[in-house]
Backbone as CSV, one residue per row, in Angstrom:
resi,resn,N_x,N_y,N_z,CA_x,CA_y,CA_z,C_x,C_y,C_z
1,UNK,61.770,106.786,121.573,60.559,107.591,121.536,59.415,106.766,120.959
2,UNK,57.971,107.079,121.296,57.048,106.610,120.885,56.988,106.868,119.413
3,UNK,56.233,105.687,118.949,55.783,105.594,117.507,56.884,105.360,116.574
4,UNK,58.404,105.085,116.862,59.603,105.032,116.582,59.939,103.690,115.735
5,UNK,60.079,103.104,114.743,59.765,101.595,114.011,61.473,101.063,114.922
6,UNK,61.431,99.543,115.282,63.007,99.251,115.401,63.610,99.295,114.168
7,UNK,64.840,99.346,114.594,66.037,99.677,112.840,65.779,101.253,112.241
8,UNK,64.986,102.330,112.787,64.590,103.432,112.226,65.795,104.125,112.441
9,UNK,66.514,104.550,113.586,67.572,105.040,114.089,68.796,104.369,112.805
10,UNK,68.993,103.567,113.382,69.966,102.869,112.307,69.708,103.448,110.815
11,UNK,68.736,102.970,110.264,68.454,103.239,108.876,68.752,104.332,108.585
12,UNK,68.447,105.423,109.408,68.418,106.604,109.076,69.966,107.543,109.251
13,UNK,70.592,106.808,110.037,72.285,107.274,110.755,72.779,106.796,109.394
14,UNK,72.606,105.579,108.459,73.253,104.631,107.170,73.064,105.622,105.717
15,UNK,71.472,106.142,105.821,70.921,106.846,104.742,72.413,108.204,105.009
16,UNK,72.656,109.034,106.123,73.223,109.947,106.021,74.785,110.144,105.711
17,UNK,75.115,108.367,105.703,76.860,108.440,105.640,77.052,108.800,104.128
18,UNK,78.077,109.233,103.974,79.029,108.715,102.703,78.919,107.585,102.283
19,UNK,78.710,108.249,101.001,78.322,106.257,99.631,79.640,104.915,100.596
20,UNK,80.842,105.805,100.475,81.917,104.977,100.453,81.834,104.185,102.204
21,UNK,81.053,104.636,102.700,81.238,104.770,104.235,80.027,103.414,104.099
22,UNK,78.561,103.507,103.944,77.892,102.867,103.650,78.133,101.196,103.385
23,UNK,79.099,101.349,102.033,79.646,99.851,101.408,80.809,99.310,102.186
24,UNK,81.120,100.746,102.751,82.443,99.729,104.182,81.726,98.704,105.304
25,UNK,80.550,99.622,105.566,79.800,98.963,106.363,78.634,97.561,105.999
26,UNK,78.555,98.059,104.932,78.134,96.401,104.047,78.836,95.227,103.579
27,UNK,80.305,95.613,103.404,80.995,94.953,103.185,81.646,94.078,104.754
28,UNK,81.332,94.610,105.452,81.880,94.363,107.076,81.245,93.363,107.221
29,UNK,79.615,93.766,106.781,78.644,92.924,107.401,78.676,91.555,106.884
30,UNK,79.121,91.769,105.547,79.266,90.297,105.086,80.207,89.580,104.900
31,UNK,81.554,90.443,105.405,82.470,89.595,105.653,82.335,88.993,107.046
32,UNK,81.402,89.746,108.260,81.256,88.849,109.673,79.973,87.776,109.658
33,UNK,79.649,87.830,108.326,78.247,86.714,108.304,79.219,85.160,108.061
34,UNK,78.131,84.249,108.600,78.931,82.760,108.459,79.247,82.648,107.069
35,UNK,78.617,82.474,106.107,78.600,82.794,104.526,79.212,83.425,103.794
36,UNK,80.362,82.993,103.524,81.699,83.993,103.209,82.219,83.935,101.178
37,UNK,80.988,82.668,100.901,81.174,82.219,99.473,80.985,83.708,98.337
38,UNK,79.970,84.518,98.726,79.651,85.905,98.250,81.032,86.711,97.808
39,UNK,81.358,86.908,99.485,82.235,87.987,99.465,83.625,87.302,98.204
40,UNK,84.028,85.999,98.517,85.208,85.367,97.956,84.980,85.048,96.519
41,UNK,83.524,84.968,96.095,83.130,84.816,94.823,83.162,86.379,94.167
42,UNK,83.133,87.656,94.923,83.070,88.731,93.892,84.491,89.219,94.197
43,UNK,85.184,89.342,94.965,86.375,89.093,95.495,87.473,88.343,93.835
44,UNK,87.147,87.693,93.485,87.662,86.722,92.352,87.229,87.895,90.787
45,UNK,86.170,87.271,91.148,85.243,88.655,89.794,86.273,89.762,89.711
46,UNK,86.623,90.333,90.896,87.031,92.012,90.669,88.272,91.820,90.086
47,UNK,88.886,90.714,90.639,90.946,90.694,90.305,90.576,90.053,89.262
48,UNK,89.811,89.477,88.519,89.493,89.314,87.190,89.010,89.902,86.279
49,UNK,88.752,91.186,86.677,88.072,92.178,85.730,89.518,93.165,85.916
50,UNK,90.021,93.527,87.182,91.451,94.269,87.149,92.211,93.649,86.444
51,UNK,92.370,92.453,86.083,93.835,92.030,85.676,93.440,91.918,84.021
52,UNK,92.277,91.791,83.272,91.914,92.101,82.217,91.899,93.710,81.370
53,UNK,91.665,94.549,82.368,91.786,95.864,82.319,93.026,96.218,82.343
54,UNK,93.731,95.584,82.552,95.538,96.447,82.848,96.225,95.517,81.848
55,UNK,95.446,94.025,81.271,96.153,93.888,80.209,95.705,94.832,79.031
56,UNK,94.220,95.085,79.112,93.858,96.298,77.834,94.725,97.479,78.011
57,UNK,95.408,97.988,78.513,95.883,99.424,79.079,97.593,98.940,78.256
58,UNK,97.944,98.008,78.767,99.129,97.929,78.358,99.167,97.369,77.550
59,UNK,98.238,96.479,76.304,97.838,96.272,75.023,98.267,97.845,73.877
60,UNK,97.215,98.768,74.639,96.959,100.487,74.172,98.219,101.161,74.509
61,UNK,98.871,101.155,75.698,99.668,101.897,75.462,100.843,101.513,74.557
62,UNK,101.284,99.772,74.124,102.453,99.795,73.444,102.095,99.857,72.207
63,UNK,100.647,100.027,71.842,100.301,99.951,70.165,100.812,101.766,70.137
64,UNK,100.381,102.263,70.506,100.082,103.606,70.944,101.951,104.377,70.963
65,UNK,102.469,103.604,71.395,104.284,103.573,71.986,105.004,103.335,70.531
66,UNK,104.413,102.323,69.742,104.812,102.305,68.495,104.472,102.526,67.326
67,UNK,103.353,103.358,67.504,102.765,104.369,66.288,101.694,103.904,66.311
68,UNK,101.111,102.790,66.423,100.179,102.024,66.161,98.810,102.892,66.954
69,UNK,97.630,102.411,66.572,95.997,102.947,66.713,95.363,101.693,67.501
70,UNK,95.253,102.212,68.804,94.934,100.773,69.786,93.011,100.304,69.804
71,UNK,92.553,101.138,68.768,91.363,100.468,68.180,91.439,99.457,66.736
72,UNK,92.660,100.079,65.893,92.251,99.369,64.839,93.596,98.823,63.794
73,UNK,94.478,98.996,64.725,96.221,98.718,64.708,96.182,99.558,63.591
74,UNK,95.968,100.172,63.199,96.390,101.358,61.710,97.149,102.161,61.946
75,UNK,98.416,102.757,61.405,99.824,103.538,61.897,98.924,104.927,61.702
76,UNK,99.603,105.819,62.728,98.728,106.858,63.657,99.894,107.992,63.138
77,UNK,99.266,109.262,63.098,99.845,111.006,62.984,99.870,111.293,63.831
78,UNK,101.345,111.775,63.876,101.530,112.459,65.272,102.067,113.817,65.292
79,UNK,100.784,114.657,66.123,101.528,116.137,66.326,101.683,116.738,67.470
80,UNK,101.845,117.767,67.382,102.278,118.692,68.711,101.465,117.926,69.960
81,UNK,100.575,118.093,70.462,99.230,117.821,71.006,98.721,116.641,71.127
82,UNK,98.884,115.980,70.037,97.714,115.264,69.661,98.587,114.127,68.606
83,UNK,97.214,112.827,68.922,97.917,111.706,68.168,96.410,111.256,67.466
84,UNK,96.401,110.976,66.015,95.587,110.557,64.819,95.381,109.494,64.500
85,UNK,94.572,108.870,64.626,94.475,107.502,63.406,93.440,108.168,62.053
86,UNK,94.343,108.286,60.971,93.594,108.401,59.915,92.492,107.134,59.262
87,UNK,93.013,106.166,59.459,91.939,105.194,59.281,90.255,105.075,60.094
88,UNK,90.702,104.857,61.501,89.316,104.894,62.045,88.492,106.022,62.497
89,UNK,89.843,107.304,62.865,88.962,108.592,63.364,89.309,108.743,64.962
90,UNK,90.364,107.423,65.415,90.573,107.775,67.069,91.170,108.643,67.112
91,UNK,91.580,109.519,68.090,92.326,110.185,68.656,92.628,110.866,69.685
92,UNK,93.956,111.042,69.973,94.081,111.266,71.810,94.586,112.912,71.735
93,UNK,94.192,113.802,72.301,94.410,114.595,72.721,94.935,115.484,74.203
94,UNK,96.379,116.177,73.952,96.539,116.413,75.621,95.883,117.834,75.340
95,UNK,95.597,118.347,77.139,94.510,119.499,77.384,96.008,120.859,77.543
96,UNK,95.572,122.027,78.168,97.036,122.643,78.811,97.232,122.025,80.309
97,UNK,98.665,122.461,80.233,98.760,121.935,81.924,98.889,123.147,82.547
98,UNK,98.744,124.127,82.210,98.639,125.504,83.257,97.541,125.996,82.670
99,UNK,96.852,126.310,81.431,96.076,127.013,81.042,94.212,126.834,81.994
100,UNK,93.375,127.085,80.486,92.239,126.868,81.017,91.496,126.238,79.942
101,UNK,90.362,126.011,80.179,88.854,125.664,79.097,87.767,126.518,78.942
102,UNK,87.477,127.239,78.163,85.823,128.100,78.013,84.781,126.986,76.886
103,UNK,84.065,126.912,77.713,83.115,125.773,77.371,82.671,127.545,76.669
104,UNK,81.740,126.879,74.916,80.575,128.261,74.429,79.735,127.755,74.184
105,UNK,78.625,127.817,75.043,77.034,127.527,74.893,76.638,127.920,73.744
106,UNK,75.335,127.123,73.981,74.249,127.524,72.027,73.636,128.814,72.409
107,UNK,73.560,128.673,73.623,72.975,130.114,74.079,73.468,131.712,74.527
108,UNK,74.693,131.216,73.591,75.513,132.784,73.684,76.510,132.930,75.035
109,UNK,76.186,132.423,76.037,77.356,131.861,77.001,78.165,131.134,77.232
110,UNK,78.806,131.567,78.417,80.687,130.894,78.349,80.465,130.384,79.857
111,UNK,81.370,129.267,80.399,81.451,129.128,81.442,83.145,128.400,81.096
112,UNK,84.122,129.223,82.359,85.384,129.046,81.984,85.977,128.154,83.079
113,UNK,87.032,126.925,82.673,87.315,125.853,83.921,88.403,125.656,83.289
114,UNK,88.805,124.712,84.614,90.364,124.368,84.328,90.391,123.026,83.340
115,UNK,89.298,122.439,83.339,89.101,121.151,82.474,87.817,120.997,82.360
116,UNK,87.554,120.156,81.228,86.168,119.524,80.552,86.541,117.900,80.299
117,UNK,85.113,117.017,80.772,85.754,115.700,80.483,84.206,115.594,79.954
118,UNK,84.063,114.499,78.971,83.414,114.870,77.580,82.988,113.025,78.199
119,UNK,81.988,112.801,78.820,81.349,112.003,79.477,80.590,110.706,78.431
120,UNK,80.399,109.367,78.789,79.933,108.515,77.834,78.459,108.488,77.543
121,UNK,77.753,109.676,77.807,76.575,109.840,77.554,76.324,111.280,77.135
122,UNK,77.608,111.602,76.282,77.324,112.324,75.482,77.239,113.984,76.262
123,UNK,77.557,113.722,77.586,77.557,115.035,78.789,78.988,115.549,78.788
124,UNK,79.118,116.884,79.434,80.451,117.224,79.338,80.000,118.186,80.750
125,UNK,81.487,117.461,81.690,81.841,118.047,83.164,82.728,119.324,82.798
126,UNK,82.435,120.193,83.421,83.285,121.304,83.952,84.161,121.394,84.912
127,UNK,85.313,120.921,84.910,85.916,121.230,86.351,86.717,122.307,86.581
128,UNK,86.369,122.916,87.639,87.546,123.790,88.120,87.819,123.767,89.697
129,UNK,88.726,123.791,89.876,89.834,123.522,91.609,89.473,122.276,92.186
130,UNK,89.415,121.292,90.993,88.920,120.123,91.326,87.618,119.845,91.875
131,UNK,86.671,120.418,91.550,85.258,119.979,91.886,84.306,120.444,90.446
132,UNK,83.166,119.920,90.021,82.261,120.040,89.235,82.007,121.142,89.393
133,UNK,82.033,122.218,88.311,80.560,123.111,88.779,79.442,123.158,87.823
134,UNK,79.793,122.463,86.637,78.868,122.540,85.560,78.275,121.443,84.861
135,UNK,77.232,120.871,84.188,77.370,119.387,83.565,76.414,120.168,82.642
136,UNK,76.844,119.807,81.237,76.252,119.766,79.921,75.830,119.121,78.983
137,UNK,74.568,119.048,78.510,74.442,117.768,77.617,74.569,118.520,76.063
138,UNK,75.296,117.813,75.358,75.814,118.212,74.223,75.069,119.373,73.555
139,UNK,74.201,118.788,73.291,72.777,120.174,72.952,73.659,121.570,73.123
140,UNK,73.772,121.687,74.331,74.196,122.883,74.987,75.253,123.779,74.744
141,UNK,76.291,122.438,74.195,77.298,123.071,73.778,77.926,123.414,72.486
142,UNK,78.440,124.537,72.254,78.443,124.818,70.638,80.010,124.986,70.613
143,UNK,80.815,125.022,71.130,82.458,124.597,70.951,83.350,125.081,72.619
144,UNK,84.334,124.537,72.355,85.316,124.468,73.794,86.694,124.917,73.252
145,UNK,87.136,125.967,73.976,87.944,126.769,73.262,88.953,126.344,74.733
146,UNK,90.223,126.094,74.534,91.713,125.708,75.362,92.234,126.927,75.230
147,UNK,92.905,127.662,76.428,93.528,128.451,76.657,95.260,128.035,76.907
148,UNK,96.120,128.028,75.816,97.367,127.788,76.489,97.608,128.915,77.700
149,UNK,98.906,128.417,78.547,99.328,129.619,78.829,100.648,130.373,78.218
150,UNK,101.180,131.453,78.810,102.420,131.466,77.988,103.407,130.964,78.559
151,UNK,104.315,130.612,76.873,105.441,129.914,77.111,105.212,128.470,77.394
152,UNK,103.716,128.166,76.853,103.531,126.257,77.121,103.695,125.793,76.208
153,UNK,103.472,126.476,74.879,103.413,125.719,73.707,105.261,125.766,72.974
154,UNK,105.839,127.156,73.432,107.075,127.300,73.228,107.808,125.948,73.619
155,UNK,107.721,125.840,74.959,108.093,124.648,75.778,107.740,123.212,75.163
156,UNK,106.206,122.991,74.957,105.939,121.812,74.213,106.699,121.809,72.721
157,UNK,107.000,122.509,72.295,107.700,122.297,71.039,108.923,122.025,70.689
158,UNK,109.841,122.935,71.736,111.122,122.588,72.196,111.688,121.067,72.481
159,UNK,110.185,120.441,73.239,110.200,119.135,73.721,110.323,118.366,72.573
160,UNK,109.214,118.332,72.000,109.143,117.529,70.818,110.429,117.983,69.412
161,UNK,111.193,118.803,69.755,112.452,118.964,68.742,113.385,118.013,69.501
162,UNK,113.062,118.070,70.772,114.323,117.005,71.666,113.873,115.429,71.801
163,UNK,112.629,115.301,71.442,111.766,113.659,71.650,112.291,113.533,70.142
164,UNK,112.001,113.850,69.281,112.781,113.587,67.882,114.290,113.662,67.518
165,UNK,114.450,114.211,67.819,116.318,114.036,67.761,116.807,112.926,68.776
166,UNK,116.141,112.706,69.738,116.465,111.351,70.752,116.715,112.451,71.724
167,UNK,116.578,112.035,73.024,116.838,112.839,74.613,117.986,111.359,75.329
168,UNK,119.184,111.969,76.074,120.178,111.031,76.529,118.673,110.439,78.008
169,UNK,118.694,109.486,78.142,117.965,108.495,79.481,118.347,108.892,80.413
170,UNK,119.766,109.395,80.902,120.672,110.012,81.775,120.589,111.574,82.133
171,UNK,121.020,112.230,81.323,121.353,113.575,81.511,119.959,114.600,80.617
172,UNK,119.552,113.540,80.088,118.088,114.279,79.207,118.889,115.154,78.509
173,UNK,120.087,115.541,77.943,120.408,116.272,76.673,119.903,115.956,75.495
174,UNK,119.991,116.951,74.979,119.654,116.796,72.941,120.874,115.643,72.687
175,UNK,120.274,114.034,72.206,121.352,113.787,71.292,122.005,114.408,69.896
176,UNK,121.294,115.187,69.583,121.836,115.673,68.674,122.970,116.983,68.779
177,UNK,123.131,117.369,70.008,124.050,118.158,70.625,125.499,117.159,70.908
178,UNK,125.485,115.811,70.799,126.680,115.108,70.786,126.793,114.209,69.474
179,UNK,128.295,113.879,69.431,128.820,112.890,68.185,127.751,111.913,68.371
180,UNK,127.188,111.558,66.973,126.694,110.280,67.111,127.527,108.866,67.209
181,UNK,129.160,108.796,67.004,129.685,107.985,67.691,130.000,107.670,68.692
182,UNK,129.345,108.694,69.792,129.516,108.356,71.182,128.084,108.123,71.843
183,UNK,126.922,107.824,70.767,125.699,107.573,71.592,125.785,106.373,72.305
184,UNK,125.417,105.762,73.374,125.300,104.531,73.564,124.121,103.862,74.132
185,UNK,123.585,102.608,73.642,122.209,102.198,73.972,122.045,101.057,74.935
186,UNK,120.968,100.925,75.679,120.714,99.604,76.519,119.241,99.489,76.187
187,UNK,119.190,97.674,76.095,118.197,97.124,76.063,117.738,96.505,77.851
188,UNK,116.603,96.589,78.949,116.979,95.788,80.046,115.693,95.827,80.837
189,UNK,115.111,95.217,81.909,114.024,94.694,82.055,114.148,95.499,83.740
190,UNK,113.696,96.277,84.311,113.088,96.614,84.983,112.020,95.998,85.756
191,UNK,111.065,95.498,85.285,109.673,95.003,85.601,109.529,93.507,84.629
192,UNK,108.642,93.586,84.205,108.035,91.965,83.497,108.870,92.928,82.101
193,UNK,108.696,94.197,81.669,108.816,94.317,80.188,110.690,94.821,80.145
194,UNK,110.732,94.561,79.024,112.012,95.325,78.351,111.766,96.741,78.181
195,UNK,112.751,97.347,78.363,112.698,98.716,77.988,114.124,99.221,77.527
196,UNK,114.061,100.221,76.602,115.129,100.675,75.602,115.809,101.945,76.455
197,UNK,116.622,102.205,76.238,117.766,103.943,76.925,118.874,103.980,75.864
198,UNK,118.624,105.438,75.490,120.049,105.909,74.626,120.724,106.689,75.777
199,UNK,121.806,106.772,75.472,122.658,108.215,76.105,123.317,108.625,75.296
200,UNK,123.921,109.494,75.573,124.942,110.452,75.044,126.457,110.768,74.793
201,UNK,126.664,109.422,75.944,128.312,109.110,76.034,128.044,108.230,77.271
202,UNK,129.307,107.717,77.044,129.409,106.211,78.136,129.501,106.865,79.500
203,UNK,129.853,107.545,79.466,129.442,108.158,80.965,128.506,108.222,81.508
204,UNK,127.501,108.509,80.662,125.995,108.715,81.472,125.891,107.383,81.118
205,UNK,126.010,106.217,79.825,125.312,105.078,80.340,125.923,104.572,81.674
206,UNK,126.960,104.640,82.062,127.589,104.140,83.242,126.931,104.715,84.709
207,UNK,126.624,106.061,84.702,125.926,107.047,85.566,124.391,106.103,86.128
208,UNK,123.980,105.870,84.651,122.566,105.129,84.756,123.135,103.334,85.101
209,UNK,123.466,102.750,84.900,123.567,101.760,85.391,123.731,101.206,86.343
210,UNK,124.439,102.274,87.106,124.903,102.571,88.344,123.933,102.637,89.117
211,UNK,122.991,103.628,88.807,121.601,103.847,89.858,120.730,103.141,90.082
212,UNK,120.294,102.778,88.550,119.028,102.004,88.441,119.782,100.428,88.143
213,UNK,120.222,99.686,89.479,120.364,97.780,88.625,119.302,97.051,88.421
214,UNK,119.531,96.242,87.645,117.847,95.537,86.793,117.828,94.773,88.069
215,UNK,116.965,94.701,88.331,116.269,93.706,88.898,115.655,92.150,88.173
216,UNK,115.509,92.024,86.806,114.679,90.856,86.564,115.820,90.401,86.896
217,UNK,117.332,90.003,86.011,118.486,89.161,86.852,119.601,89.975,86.991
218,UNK,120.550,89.788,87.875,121.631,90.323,88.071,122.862,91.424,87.183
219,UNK,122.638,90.354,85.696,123.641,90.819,84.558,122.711,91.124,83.717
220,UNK,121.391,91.729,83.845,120.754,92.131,82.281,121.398,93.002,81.584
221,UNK,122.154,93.861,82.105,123.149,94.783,81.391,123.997,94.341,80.435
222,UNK,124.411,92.794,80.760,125.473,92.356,79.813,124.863,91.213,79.170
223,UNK,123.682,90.620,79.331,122.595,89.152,78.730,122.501,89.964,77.531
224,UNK,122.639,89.000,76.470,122.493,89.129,74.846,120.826,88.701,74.928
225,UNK,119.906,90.065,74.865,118.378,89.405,74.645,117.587,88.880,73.801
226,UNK,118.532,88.762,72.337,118.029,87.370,72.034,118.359,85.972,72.828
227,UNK,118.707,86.012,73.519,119.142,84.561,74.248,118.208,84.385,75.586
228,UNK,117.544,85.708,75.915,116.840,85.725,77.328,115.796,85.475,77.198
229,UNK,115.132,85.328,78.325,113.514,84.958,77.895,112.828,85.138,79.598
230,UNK,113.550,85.859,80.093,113.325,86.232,81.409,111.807,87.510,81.369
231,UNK,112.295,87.959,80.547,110.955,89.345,80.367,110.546,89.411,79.163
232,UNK,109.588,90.183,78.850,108.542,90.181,77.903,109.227,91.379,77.393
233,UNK,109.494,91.122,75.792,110.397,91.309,74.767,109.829,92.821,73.801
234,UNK,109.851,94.087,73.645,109.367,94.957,73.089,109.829,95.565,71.909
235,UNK,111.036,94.911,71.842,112.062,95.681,70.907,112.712,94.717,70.138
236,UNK,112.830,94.990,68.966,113.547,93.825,67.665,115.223,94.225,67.952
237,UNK,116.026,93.353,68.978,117.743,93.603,69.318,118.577,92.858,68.434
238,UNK,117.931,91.698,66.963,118.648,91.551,66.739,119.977,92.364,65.725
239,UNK,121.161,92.195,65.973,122.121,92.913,65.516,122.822,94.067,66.376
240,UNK,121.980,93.957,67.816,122.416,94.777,68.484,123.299,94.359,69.208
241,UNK,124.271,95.201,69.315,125.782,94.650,70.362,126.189,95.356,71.666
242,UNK,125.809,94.500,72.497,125.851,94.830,73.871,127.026,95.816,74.353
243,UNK,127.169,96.860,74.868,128.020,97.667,75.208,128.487,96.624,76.710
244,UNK,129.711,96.367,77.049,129.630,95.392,78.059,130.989,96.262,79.175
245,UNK,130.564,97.047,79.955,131.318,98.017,80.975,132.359,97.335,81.850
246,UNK,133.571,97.275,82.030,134.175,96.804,83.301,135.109,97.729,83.598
């Protein structure tokens, strides 16, 4: 059509896609340009910013795994809910997993969701059925009240009487529902890390050994891990004596 600029059509079909749709198509473009140093130079950047990020994550979660405060290594309180560092003031909190959230405004109103995520600028999202419907800037808000549902907290507590007494790796029973001379433990590497399993009787360790074989080498079941050096080490084994099955 008259008066029409070239590239107007285009521009305007690009303005209407999806963000994600957009950068597919930018990214296309410069992976079919002769000049490929860009793409392979941020390309590098990203698996260098991922592989820094997943060492922070798994830094946090084993400080975190062993009481520890993954801001300020200070040994952490742990309750129902929720985990403390009395030293710096971190702390992690779980939400309900069936319940709800009532956000209470300064202004005498409620707006009720299935979750609130408490944003780095000091904003707080509303979600419910998985989409936004609300955004708040702190101002606004004068407290956030969690709705268990019933029988969640019964349940969460139950749990944590069975995470403290030890749970079998196998059969998930109360160890404390069996002899403690028939607990039995494995140290064994799955992935790059070590990881620990009690059970409850040699049966279930046998049950589990059975299912899950290590993969880092063949016999991690029966390798004395002070002597290994195949995986990255989480647990102090010395004095521990290999249960060895035949």
């Amino acid at each position: 059509m008259l008066g029409r600029r070239p590239g107007h059509d285009k521009r305007t079909r690009q303005n209407q896609l999806p963000k994600d749709q957009k950068l597919a198509e930018e990214i296309d473009e410069l992976t079919s340009s002769s000049d490929r140093r860009e793409l392979i130079r941020a390309d590098t950047e990203v698996k260098e910013v991922v592989s820094k990020a997943t060492k922070t994550d798994i830094r946090n979660i084993m400080l975190i795994d062993q009481g520890r405060c993954p801001v300020c290594a200070a040994r952490t309180e742990n309750f129902l809910f929720t985990v403390v560092c009395p030293s710096c003031g971190w702390f992690r909190r779980d939400v309900p997993n069936r319940g709800s959230a009532v956000v209470h405004l300064e202004n005498e109103g409620s707006i009720e969701c299935d979750y609130v995520h408490h944003g780095s600028r000091d904003e707080f999202l509303c979600i419910r059925d998985g989409v936004v419907i609300s955004e708040l800037m702190r101002s606004e808000v004068n407290r956030i009240d969690y709705v268990w549902a019933e029988g969640e907290l019964d349940e969460a507590r139950a749990l944590s009487r069975r995470m403290r007494n030890g749970i079998c790796s196998w059969c998930e029973s109360d160890l404390s529902e069996s002899p403690v001379e028939d607990h039995r433990e494995d140290f064994v590497a799955f992935g790059a890390y070590q990881e620990r399993y009690v059970f409850c009787s040699e049966k279930c360790q046998r049950s589990f050994r059975r299912h899950f074989p290590a993969r880092v080498h063949r016999n991690c079941y029966e390798v004395d891990c002070n002597q290994c050096s195949l995986c990255i080490k989480r647990f102090d084994t010395h004095g521990f004596k290999r249960n060895i099955l035949t």
